[in-house]
C-alpha positions in Angstrom: 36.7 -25.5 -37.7 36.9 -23.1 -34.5 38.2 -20.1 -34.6 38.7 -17.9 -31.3 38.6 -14.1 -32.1 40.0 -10.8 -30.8 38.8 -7.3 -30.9 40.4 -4.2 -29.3 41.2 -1.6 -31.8 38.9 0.9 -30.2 37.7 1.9 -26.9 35.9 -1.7 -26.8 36.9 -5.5 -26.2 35.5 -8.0 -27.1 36.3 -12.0 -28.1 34.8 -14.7 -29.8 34.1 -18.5 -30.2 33.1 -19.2 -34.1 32.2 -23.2 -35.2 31.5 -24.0 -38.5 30.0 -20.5 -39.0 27.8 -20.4 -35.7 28.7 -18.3 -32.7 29.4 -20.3 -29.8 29.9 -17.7 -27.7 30.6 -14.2 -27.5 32.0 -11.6 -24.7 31.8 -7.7 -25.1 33.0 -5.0 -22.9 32.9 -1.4 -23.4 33.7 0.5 -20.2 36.6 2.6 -20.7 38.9 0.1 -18.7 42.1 -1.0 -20.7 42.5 -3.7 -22.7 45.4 -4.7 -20.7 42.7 -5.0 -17.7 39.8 -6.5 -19.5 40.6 -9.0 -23.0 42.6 -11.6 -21.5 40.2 -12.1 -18.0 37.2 -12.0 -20.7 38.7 -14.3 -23.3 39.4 -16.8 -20.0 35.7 -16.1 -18.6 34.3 -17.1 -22.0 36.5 -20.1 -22.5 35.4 -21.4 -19.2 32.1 -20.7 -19.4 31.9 -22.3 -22.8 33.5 -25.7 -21.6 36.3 -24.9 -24.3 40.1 -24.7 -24.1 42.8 -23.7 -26.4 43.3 -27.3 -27.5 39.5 -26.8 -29.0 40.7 -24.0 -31.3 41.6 -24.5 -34.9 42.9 -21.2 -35.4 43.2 -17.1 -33.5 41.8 -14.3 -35.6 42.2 -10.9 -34.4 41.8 -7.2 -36.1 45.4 -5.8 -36.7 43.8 -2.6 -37.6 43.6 0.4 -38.3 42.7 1.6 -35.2 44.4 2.8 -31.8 47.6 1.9 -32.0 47.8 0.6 -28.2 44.6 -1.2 -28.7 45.9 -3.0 -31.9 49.3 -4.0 -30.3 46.8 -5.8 -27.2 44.9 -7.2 -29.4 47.4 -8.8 -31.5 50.4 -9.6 -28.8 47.5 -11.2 -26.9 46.5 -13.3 -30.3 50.1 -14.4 -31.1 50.6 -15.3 -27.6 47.4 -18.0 -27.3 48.4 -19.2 -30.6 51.9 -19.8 -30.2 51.1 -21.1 -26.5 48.9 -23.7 -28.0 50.8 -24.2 -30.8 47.9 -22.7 -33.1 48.1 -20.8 -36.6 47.0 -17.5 -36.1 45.8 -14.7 -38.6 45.0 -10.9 -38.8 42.2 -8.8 -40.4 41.2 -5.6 -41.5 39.2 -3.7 -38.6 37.0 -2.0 -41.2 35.9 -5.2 -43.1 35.5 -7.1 -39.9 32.8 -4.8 -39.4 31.3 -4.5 -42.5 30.1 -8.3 -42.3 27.7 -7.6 -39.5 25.3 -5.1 -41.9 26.3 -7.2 -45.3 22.7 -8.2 -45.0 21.4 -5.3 -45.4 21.8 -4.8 -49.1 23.3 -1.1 -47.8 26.3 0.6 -49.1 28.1 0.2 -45.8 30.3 3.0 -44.6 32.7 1.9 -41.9 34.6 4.6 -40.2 36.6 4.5 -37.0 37.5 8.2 -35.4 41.1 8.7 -36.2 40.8 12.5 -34.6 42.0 15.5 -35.9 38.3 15.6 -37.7 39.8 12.7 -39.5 38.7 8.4 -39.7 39.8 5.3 -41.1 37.4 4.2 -43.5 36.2 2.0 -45.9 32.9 0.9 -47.8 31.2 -2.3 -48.7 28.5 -3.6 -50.8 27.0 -7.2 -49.7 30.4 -8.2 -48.2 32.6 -7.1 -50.8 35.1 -4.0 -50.3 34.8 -1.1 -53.1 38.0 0.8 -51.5 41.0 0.5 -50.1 41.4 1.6 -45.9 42.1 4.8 -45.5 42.7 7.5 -43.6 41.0 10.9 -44.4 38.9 13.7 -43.6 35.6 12.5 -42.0 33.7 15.4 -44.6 35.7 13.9 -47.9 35.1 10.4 -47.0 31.7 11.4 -46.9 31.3 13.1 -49.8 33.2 9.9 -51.8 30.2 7.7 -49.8 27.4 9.6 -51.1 28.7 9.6 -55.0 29.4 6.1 -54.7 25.5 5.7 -53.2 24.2 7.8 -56.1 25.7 6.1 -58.6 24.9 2.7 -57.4 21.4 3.6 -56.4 22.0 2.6 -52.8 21.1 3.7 -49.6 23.8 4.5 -47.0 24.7 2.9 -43.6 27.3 3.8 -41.3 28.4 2.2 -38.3 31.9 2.1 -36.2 33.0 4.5 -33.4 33.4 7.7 -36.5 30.0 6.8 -38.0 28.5 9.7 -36.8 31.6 11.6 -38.0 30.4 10.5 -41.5 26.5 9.5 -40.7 26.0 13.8 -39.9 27.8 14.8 -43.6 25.7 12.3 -45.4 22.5 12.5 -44.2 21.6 16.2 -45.8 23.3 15.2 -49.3 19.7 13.4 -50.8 21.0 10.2 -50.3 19.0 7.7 -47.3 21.3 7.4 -44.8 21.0 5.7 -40.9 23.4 4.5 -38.3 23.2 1.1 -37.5 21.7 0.0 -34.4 23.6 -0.2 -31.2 24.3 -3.9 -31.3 26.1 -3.2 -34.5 27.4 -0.3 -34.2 30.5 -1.3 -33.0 33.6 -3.2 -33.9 32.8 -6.9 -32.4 35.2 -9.8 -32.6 32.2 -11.9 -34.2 32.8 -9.6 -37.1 36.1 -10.8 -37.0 35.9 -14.2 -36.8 33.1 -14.3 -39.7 35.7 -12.6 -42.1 38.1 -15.1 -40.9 36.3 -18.2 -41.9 35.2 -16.7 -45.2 39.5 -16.1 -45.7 39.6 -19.6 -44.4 36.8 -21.3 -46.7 38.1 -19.1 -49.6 41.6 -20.7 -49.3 43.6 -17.8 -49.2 46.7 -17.3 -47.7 47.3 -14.9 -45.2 50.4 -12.8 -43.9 52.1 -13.2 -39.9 49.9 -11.9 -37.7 51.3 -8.0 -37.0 49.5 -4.8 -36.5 48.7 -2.5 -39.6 48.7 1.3 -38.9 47.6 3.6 -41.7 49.4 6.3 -40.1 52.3 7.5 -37.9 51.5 7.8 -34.4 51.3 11.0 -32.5 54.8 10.2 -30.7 55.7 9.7 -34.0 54.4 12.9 -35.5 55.3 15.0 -32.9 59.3 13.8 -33.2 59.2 15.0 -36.9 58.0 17.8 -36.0 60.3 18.8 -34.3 63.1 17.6 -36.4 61.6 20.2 -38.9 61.4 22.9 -36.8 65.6 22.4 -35.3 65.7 22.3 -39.2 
């Protein structure tokens, strides 16, 4: 089973080439270039330089959020459109899970949080894999406080990674309860995140929903038009 994977619900890119569990190869950008610009010519660059094409792939995974809503409609236009082009299933996953497999190691209560602005983040929290709450999207200081009672009462240290971990990471950290960010190389959403929680969906049997993005939350266009309509009201 392959499985090529797509990441762009934050201010990184990145894709993926998963076999039997084993990264094949991986490509990861993070310079403040759109994703229009830099997922497709680094999906093709890794292809290539893997000796793979899309006749090679099994299946497309790719984060349909939460996230930025432009970068989740890339990411997941760009994965329908290699799938149906190759006549391929495709499948989406949560952002915030994704990430939480590359710290399930740790034995950690894992805190991933995404900066949603407004002093707010999408969040969720792990334990060993498994998810212990439902994504969200909240004040970065409430989330925190719901991560450190749920560390005290499992006796569990704290880590925090994503693009709002520090949002969360400098709440927690003075509560009593151990807390770190996670190192740079997995700090960040990553499309190998992605494509793990994709075969486990995979080996697990379960079926999955189209491929379309999931937003926690209206956008700002979308805010900003009912807020008007209340204010002519």
């Amino acid at each position: 089973m392959r499985i090529l994977a797509i990441e762009s619900s934050a201010k990184s890119a990145s894709c993926a080439l998963l076999r039997d569990g084993e990264v094949e190869a991986a490509n990861y950008q993070n310079v403040g270039l759109t994703h229009s610009q830099t997922l497709m010519p680094m999906i093709e660059s890794m292809m290539k330089n893997a000796g793979r094409t899309m006749a090679d792939v099994d299946i497309v995974a790719a984060s349909h959020g939460p996230g930025s809503f432009t970068g989740v409609r890339i990411g997941v236009s760009t994965a329908l459109g290699l799938a149906a082009g190759a006549d391929k299933p495709s499948m989406g996953v949560s952002t915030l899970e994704a990430m939480s497999r590359l710290t399930a190691h740790t034995g950690a209560l894992t805190v991933c949080a995404m900066d949603a602005r407004r002093s707010e983040v999408y969040a969720a929290m792990f334990l060993d894999g498994e998810r212990l709450c439902d994504d969200c999207a909240v004040p970065a200081s409430e989330f925190a406080a719901r991560a450190v009672e749920t560390a005290k009462k499992l006796g569990k240290s704290v880590i925090c990674l994503g693009d709002g971990a520090e949002l969360c990471y400098n709440q927690i950290k003075d509560s009593g309860v151990e807390a770190r960010l996670a190192p740079p190389h997995l700090l960040r959403q990553s499309a190998v995140g992605v494509a793990m929680l994709a075969a486990d969906r995979l080996s697990a049997g379960e079926n999955f929903p189209p491929l379309r993005p999931v937003y926690l939350r209206a956008s700002q266009a979308e805010r900003m038009k009912k807020e008007r309509e209340q204010n002519q009201n």
